[in-house]
C-alpha positions in Angstrom: 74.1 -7.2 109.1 72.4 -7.2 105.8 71.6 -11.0 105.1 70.9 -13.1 108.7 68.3 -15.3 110.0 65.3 -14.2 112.1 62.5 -15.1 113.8 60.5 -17.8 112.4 61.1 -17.5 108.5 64.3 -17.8 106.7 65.3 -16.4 103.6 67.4 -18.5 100.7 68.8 -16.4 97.7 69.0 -17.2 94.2 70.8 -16.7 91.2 71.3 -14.1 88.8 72.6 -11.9 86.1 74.8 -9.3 85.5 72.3 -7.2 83.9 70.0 -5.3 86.1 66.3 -4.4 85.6 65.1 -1.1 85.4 62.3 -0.3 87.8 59.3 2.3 87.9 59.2 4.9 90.3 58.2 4.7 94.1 55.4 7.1 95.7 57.5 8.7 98.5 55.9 7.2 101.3 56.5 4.0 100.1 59.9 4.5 99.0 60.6 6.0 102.5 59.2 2.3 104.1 61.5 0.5 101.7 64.7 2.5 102.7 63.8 1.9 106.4 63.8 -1.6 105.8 66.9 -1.4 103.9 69.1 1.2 106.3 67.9 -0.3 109.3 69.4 -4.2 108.2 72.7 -2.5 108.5 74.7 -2.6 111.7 75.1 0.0 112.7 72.3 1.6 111.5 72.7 4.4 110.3 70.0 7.0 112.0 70.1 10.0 110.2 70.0 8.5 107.2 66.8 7.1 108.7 65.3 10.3 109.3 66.4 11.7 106.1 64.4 9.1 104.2 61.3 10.1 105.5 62.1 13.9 105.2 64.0 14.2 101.7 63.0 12.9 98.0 65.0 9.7 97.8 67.9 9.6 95.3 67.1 10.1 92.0 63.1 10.6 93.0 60.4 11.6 90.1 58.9 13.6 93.1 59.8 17.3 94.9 58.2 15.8 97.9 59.5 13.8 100.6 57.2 10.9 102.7 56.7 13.6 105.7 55.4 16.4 103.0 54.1 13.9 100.9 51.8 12.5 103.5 50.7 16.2 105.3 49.7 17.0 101.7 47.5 13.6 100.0 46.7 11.8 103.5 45.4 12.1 107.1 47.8 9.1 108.2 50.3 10.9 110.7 53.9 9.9 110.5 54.5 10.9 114.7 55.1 7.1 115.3 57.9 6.6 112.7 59.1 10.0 113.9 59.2 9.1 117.4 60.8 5.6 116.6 63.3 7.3 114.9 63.7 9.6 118.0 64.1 6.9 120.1 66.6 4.2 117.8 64.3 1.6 118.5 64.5 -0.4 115.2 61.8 -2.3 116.1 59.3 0.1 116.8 60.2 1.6 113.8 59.5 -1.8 111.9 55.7 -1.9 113.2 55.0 2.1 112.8 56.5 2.6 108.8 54.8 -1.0 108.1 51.3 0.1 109.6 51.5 3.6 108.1 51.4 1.9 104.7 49.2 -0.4 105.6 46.7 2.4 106.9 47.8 4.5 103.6 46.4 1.4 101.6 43.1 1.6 103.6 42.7 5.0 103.3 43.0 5.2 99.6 40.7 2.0 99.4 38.1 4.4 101.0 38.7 6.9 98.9 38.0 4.9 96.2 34.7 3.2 97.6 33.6 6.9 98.5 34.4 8.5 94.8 31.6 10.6 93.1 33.1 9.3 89.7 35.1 6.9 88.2 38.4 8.9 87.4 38.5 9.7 90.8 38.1 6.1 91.8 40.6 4.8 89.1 43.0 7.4 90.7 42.7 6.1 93.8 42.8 2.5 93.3 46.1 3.0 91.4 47.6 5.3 94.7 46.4 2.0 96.6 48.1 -0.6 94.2 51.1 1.4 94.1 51.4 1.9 98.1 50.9 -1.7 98.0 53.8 -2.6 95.9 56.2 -1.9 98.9 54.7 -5.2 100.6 54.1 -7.2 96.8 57.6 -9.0 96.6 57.1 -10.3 100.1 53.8 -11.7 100.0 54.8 -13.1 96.6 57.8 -15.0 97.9 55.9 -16.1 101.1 52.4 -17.0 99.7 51.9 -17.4 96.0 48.2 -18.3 96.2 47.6 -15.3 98.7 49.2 -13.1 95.9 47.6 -14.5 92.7 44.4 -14.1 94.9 44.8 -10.2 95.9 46.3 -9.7 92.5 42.8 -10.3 91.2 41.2 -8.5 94.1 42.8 -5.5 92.5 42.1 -6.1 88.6 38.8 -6.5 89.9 39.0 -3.3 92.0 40.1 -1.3 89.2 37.9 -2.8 86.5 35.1 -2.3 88.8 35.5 0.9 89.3 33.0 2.2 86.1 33.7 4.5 83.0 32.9 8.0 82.2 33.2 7.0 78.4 34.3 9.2 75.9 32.4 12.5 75.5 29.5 11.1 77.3 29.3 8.1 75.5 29.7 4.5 76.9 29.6 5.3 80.1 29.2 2.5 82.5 28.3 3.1 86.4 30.8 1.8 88.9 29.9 -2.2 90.4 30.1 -1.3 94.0 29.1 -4.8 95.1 32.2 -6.0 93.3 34.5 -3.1 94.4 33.6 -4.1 97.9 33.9 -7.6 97.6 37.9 -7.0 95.7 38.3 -4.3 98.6 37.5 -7.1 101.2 40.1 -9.4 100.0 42.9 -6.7 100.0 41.7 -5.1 103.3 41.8 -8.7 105.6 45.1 -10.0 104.0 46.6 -6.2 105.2 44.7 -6.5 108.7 46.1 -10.2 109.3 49.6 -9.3 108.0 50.7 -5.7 107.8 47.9 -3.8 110.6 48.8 -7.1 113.8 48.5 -5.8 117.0 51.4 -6.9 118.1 54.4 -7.9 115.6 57.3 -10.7 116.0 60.5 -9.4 116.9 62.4 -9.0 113.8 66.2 -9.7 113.5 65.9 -8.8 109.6 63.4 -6.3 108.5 61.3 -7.4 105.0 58.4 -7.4 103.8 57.3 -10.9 104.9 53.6 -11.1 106.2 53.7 -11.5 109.9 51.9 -15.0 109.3 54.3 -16.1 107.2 57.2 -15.1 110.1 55.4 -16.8 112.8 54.8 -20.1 110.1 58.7 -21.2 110.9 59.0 -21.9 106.9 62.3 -21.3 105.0 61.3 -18.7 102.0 63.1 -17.7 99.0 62.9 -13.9 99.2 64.3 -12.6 96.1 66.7 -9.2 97.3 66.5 -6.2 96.2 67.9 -2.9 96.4 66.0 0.2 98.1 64.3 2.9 96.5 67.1 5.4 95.0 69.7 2.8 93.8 71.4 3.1 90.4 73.8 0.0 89.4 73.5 1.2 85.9 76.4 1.8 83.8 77.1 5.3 83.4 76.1 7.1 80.1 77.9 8.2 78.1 80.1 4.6 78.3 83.9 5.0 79.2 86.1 4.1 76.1 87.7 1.1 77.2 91.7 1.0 75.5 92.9 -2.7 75.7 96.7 -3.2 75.1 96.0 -5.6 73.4 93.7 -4.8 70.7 95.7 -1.5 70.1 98.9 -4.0 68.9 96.2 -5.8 66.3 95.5 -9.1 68.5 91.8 -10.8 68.6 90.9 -11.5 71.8 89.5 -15.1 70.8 93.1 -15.4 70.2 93.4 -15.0 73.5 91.8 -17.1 76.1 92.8 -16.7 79.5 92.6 -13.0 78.7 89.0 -13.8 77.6 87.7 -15.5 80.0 89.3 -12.7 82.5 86.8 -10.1 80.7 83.9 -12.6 81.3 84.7 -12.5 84.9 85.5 -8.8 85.1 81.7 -8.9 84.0 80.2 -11.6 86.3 78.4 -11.2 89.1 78.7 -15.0 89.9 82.4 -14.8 91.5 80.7 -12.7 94.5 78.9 -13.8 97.3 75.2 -12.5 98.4 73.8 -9.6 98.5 76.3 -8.7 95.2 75.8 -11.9 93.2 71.9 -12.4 93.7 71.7 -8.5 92.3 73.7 -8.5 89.6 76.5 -6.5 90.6 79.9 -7.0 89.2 83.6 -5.9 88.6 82.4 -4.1 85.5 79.4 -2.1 88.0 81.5 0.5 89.8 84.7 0.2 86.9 82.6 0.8 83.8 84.8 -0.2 80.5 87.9 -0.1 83.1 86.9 3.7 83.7 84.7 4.5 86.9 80.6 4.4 87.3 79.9 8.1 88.4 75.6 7.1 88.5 76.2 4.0 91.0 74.8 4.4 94.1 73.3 2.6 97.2 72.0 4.0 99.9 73.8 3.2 103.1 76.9 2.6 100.9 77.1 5.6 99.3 77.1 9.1 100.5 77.4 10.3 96.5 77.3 9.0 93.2 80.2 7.2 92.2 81.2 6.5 96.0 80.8 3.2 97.8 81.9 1.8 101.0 83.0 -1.6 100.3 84.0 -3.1 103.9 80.4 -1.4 105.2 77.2 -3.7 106.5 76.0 -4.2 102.7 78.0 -6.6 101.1 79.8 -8.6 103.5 78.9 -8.4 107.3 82.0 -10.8 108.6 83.9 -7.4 106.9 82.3 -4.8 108.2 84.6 -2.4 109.9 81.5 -0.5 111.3 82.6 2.6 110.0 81.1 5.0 107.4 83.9 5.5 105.0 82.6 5.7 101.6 85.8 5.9 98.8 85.5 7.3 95.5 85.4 4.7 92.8 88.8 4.7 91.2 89.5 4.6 87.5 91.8 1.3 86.6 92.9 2.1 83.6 96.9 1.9 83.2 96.4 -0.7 86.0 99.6 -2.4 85.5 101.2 1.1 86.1 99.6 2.4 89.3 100.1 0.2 91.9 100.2 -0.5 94.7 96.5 -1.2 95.1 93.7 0.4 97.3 92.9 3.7 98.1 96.2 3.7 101.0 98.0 1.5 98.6 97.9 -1.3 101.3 97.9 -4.5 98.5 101.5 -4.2 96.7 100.4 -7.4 94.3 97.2 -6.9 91.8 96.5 -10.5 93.0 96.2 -10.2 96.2 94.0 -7.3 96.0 91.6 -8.8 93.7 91.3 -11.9 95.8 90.6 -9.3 98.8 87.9 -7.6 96.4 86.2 -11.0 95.6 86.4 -12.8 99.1 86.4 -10.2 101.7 85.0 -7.4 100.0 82.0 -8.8 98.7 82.1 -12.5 100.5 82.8 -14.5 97.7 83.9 -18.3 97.6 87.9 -18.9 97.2 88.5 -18.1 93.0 90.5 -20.8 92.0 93.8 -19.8 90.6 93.1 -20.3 86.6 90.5 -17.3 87.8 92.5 -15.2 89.2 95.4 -15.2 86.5 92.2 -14.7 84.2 91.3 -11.7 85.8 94.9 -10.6 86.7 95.4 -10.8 83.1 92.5 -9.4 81.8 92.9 -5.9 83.5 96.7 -5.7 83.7 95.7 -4.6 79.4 93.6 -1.9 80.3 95.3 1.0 79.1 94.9 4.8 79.4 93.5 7.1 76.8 95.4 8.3 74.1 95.8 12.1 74.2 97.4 13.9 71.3 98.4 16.7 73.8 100.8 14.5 75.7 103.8 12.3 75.0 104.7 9.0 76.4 107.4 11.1 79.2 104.6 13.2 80.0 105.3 16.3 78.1 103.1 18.5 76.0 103.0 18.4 72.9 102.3 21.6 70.1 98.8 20.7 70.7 98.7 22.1 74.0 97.0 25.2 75.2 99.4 28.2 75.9 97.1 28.1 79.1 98.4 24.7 80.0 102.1 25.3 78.9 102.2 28.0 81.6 100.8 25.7 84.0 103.4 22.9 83.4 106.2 25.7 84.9 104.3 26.0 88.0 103.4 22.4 88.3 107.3 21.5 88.2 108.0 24.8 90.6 108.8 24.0 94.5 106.7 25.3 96.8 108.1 26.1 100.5 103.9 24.8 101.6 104.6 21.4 99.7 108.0 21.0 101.7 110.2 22.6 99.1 108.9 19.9 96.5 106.6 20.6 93.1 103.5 18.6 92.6 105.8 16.9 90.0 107.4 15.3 92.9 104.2 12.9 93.8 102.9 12.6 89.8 106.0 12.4 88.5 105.3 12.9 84.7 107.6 10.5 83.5 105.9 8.1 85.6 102.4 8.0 84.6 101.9 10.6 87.3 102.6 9.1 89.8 105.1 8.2 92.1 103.9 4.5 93.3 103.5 5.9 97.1 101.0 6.8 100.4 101.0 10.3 101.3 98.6 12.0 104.0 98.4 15.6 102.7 95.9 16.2 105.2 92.7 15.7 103.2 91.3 13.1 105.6 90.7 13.7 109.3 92.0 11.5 111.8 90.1 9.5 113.9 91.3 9.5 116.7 94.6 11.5 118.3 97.6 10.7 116.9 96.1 8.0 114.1 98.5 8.1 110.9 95.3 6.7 108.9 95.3 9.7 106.3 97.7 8.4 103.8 96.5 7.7 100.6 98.5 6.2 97.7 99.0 9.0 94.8 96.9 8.9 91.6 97.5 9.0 88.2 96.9 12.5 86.7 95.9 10.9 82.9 92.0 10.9 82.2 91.4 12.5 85.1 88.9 15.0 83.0 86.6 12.3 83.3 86.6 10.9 87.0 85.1 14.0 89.0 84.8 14.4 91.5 88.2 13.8 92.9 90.2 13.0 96.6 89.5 9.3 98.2 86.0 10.6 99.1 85.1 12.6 95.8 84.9 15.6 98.1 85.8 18.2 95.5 84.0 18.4 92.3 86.9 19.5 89.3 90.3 20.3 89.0 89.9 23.8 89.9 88.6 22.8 93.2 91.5 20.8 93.8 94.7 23.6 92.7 92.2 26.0 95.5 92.4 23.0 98.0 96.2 23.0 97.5 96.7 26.6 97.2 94.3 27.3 100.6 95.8 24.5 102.6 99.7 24.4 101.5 99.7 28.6 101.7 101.4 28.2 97.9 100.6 32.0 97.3 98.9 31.4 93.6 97.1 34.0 91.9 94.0 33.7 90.3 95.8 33.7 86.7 98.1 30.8 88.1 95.5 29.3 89.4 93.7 29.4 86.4 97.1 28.1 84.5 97.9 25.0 86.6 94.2 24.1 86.4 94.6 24.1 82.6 97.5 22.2 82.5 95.4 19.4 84.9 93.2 19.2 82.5 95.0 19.0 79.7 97.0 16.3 80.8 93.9 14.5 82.1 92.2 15.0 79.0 91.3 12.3 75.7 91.2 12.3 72.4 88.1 10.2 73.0 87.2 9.7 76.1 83.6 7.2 75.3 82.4 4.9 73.2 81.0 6.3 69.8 77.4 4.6 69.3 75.5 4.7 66.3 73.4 3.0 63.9 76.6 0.0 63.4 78.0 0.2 66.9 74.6 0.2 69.4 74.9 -0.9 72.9 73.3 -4.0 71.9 76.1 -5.3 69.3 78.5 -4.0 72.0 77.4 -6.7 73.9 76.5 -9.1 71.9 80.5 -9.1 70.4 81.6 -9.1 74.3 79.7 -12.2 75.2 80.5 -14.2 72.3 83.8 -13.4 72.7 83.5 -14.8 75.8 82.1 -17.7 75.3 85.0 -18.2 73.0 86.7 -19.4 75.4 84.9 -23.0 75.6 87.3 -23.7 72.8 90.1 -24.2 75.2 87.9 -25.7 77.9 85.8 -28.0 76.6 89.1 -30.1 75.7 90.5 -30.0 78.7 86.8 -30.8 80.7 87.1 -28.5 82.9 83.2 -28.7 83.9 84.3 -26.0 87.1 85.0 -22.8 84.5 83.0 -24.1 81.9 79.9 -23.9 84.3 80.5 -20.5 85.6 81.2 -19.2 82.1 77.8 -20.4 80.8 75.9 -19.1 84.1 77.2 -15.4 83.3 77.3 -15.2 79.3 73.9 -17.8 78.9 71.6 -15.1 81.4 73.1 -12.2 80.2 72.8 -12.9 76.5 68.8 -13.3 77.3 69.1 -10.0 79.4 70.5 -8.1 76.8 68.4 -9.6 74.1 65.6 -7.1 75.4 67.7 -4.0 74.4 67.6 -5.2 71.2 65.9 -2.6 68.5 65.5 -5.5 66.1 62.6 -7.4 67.4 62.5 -9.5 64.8 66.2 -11.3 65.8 65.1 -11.0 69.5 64.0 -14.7 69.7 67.2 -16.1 67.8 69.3 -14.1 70.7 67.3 -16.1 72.9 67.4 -19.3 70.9 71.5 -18.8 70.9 71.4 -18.4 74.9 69.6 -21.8 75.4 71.7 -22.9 73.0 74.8 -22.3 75.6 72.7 -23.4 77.9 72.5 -26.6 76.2 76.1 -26.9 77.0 75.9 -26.3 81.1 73.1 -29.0 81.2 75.4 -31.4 78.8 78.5 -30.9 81.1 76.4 -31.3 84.1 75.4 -34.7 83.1 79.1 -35.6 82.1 78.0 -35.5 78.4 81.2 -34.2 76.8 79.4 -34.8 73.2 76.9 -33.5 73.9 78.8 -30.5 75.2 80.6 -30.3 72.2 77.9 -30.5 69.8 76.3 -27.6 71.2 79.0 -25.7 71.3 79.5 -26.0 67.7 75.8 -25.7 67.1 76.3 -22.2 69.2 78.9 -21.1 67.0 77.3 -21.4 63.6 73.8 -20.0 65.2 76.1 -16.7 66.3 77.9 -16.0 62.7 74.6 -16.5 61.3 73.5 -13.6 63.6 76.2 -11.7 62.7 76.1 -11.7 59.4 72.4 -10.4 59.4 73.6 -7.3 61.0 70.8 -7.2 63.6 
């Protein structure tokens, strides 16, 4: 499981945002250590994946390289101990061998460095070491602050030590090998002590933590993080989101239950750790309603857009122990296209968003104002208007003669779909769909006999935009799935049918506009900045009725994310106002803490002019 006590040390998570951090590149090798630590924390591990972090680039990877080509090519430290840990399964083995290869990767480039004929070269290699050293950094941090402040100046030292070649010959300074030794020193008997023991503590977690600070017995506040490859971000370009709502004319400050239901669409607070402590939200995997086609976590995801939410990761009291990644589903029309879950097993939107918050990602109970919040909120998302369809689901003039013949053969029976049309499951009149499970035999059963392979049937409207498609995303565009069908059901299409009754999937799964327009009066930015003053709108309504509970979780979301997003801002000159107006709501948590309703309020109302004024400077 992902979050447990071990030996000696214990680790204590705290809060955060719903805005995630950006971070630089890894060096494979050390990218390869930190997925180790991060695949082997799940139960069950997951081997090959294992291996193929040491062989392959990791997700998204700046370099062509993976660790085992990576360190054949830059280093003489062998990898044949990770290799033959892997081999074997023996986690902890593994542990001890991936943590001393860094460790001896450090060492080597710290020679390197020492044993440079000029100062580039030396530079070079001091940076290598620094950034090999980063895959231990957050652990010593969190375990022994002064130990970290001291090696961080062993390496400033290091580096600054490491002399000049000057510009065209001038200004050159010779290296300070006394003092490059000395910084080298520091670094070199932390790493022996720590990260090169003889013999290491079993480990029931695997970090970073110094092996002294595991054998200390002291409870340490390890901040998580996600490995090496990860992508939370929202995907780009941003899913339109269509509220009901707003299409009829109505503000949603006018609104406030529906208001505070978009706050918690967009909180990472309502989950439990790992999900909460790294900012991950409703909003993460259902971008604007729509679906997150970047997000992915390694040993969640087998793809982008994929995760497997009752895995190791998020919850270990739900882990089914079985690798079942599901595509991310768009939610859009929600009140339309239930039941809920991929087999359609929740027929209320309630209970499956309790499941979501509690089981799914091991949240505390959501009280029931919450959950009618959130039931509220999305029952207005709405699908995308499409000038090529009508409300019934016909086309419309506007239609390609392409698709037109492909609406005949999608309302034809086929003798390979049981004498029924594909009509009969997305009924057009219906949204698409038909509000049932069907297993049309695109999962395999696990074991002999299982009926396991039923999966509830999906709305057909902006499906243009959710590729890949199936429950596991195993097919990547329409045309894919009518040759799935037409392979599978022995439906006899020819290639120019084919082609038709992929038009006419497209066409009906296609937008007028499908994502958010951005430019120089709508940035990302001012998207957000609308969003979480709207909001915070709702402390209107709660304030009155002291309801400290909402109020609190309300300014822990909006208050961090408001300073989050304030660093997106292209105006730097307004950056420390946006700050100024998140302490500001701040102001109010502390005031409500304390029982100070006044207080509260006078803040609040301080908050409110401090926002128009923003507004009205167009920042």
């Amino acid at each position: 499981m992902l979050v447990a006590a071990w030996i000696g040390a214990t680790v204590s998570f705290g809060p955060s945002h719903a805005t995630p951090a950006k971070e630089a590149p890894w060096l494979p090798d050390a990218a390869a250590y930190r997925l180790t630590l991060f695949l082997g924390n799940l139960e069950p591990i997951p081997w090959d994946q294992v291996e193929t972090a040491w062989s392959d680039p990791y997700h998204g990877s700046e370099f062509s390289a993976g660790a085992l080509a990576w360190l054949s090519a830059n280093s003489d430290i062998g990898a044949e101990p990770v290799l033959d840990a892997i081999a074997r399964k023996d986690r902890q083995a593994l542990f001890e061998a991936a943590t001393q290869t860094i460790a001896h990767r450090i060492e080597e480039e710290l020679d390197r460095a020492l044993n440079a004929d000029d100062p580039a070269t030396a530079q070079q290699a001091v940076q290598t070491a620094r950034e090999l050293y980063r895959a231990f950094a957050d652990g010593i941090g969190a375990a022994d602050a002064d130990a970290a402040r001291q090696i961080g100046r062993a390496w400033l030292e290091l580096n600054n030590s490491t002399g000049s070649a000057g510009v065209l010959g001038a200004g050159a300074t010779p290296a300070d090998r006394e003092a490059m030794v000395a910084a080298r020193t520091t670094i070199s008997i932390y790493l022996a002590e720590n990260y090169l023991a003889a013999d290491f503590a079993p480990r029931r977690q695997l970090t970073p933590l110094p092996e002294t600070a595991i054998l200390s017995g002291r409870e340490i506040d390890l901040p998580p993080s996600l490995p090496p490859g990860a992508d939370i971000f929202d995907q780009d370009p941003l899913p339109l989101l269509v509220l009901n709502f707003e299409e009829q004319g109505i503000d949603e400050t006018d609104l406030p239950l529906i208001a505070y239901g978009d706050m918690l669409f967009d909180s990472a607070q309502i989950f439990g750790g790992p999900a909460r402590d790294l900012g991950i939200a409703c909003s993460t995997c259902h971008n604007r309603s729509d679906i997150n086609q970047r997000l992915f976590i390694p040993g969640a995801s087998h793809q982008p857009g994929a995760i497997d939410v009752d895995g190791a990761f998020f919850n270990p009291v739900f882990n089914d122990r079985r690798d079942d990644p599901l595509d991310i589903p768009s939610l859009r029309g929600l009140r339309f296209t239930g039941p809920y879950g991929r087999d359609g097993r929740f027929a209320s939107l309630r209970d499956f968003t309790r499941n979501v918050i509690v089981n799914e990602f091991g949240g505390a109970e959501p009280t029931p104002f919450m959950l009618d919040a959130l039931v509220g909120y999305m029952l207005e998302f709405d699908f995308l208007p499409n000038s090529m369809l009508t409300a019934d689901g016909r086309l419309t003039e506007a239609a390609p003669v392409a698709a037109v013949r492909g609406e005949a053969i999608f309302n034809r029976p086929f003798e390979g779909l049981g004498n029924q049309s594909c009509a009969s499951c997305h009924v057009p009149d219906g949204n698409f769909l038909d509000r049932q499970a069907h297993d049309i035999g695109s999962a395999s059963p696990p074991y002999q006999g299982a009926r396991s392979g039923a999966f509830d049937t999906p709305t057909l409207l902006g499906t243009a935009y959710t590729a890949p498609y199936f429950h596991d995303g195993s097919l990547p565009t329409l045309a894919s799935v009518v040759g799935w069908f037409n392979e599978t059901k022995s439906l006899g299409l020819a290639a120019s049918d084919r082609a038709d009754l992929t038009a006419y999937l497209e066409t009906i799964g296609a937008a007028d506009e499908p994502y958010e327009a951005f430019d120089a009066e709508n940035t990302p930015f001012r998207l957000a900045f609308a969003e979480l003053t709207t909001f915070a709108s709702t402390l209107d309504t709660l304030l009155p009725r002291r309801d400290a509970e909402h109020i609190l979780l309300l300014v822990e979301t909006v208050g961090a994310d408001l300073s989050a997003d304030a660093s997106t801002m292209s105006n730097l000159t307004a950056r420390p106002d946006v700050y100024a107006l998140a302490d500001r709501l701040n102001q109010v948590g502390a005031a409500v803490r304390q029982g100070d309703w006044g207080t509260a309020e006078a803040s609040w109302t301080a908050f409110k002019a401090e926002a128009e004024t923003l507004e009205a400077r167009a920042f």
